[in-house]
Steps between C-alpha positions, in 0.01 A plus 500: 500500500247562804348193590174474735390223752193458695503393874202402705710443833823586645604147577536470181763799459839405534750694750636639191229623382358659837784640542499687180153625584591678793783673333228565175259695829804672643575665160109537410418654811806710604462285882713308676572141498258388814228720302569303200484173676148553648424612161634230325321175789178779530246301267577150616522601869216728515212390225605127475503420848316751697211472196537206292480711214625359151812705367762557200839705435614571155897525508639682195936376421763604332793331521369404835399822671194582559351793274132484565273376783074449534317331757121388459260376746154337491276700685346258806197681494396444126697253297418657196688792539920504501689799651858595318738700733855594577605554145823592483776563188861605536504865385763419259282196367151734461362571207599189348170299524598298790205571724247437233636152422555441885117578509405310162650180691359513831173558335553204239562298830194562715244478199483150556333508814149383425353866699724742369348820331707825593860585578427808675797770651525837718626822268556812621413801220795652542652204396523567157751216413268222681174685328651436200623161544166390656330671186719300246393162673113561432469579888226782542453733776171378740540822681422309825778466785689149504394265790720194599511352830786573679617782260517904538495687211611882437204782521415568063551177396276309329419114351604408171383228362522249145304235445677129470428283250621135332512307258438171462402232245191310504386172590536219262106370514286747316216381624638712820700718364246648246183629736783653709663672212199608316335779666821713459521367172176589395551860684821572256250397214239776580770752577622428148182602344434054413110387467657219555233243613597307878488203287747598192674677828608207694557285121761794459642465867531137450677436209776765610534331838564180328744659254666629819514173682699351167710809494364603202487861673505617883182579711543605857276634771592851710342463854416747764553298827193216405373697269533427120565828334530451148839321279754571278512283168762501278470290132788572273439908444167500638532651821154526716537640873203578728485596878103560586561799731751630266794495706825483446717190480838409371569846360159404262148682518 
């Protein structure tokens, strides 16, 4: 079974563990062993010291080694925007999912910063496999050259980028949560064809928020950094799901 684990520093990497990350860059890379080390200490010597900048690594196991390997940074010039790189797969391991689920968690892990909005990366088009990769994870081609301070990126590439959403619940006082919730609410009602008046609107949005908050059914809220999106409500077989810019989120449209 491949297991994955998020790190957001190297002090908390065990020798074991670094030590297994060089030898994962020496086979990735074809380079030897001081190649591999700078590698290996490269984000946390270079962007965490010399910039500050905030920082994972997705580590991908099985039975210990390391199969798979991502590192994302925040970009220091716009904290909205997160920059995936060095993604890297055993060639006997490829084609088994492992970088999409290595991406699926690092994502899952920064969409909790208040800010967040894109996970953006650098593809070259004659990278068909990354293309199709990027492609798979909702990323879409800007056409613009990626710019990150501190970085150099190959002539022909270009940003991809996905937006990042979450999902929460909602606040327990209606009084709050309601006003908050309603003009997305009352958005999915037009879209729906409802003449719905705002009054028999927010009587609708009501009751199912209390139902929600005695579990009678679920109710959450997608966000888009600070901004409320839409929600995905769930009541027995009743499934409603609504994202205002009609994005995608959680493999739902």
């Amino acid at each position: 079974m491949i297991r994955y684990k998020i790190y957001d520093s190297h002090l908390n990497m065990s020798h074991k563990t670094r030590e297994a990350l060089i030898e994962f860059f020496e086979a990735v890379k074809g380079c030897g062993r001081a190649q591999a080390e700078l590698t290996a200490e490269f984000c946390a010597l270079h962007f965490e010291k010399a910039f500050a900048v905030k920082w994972y690594e997705v580590l991908a196991r099985e039975n210990g080694k390391i199969v798979g390997y991502i590192r994302c940074l925040r970009n220091p010039e716009d904290d909205t925007r997160w920059y995936i790189c060095e993604v890297h797969v055993r060639p006997e391991y490829r084609n088994r999912g492992i970088a999409k689920r290595m991406y699926q968690k690092v994502m899952d892990e920064v969409a909790w910063y208040d800010n967040v909005k894109y996970m953006t990366a650098s593809v070259h088009p004659k990278n068909v496999n990354s293309v199709k990769l990027h492609e798979s994870l909702n990323f879409i081609n800007t056409g613009h050259p990626c710019r990150f301070p501190g970085l150099d990126f190959e002539e022909g590439e270009t940003e991809y980028e996905t937006k990042i959403y979450k999902s929460l619940g909602f606040p327990d006082n209606l009084d709050y949560a309601v006003p908050k919730i309603m003009p997305v609410w009352k958005e999915y009602l037009r879209k729906q064809g409802s003449k719905t008046s705002d009054d028999a609107a927010r009587e609708k949005l009501v009751k199912t928020l209390k139902k929600a908050l005695t579990g009678d059914c679920s109710f959450d809220t997608i966000w888009w950094g600070n901004e409320l999106m839409g929600f995905d409500y769930r009541d027995g077989k009743q499934k409603e799901f609504y994202l205002k810019d009609g994005g995608n989120f959680d493999g739902k449209k």
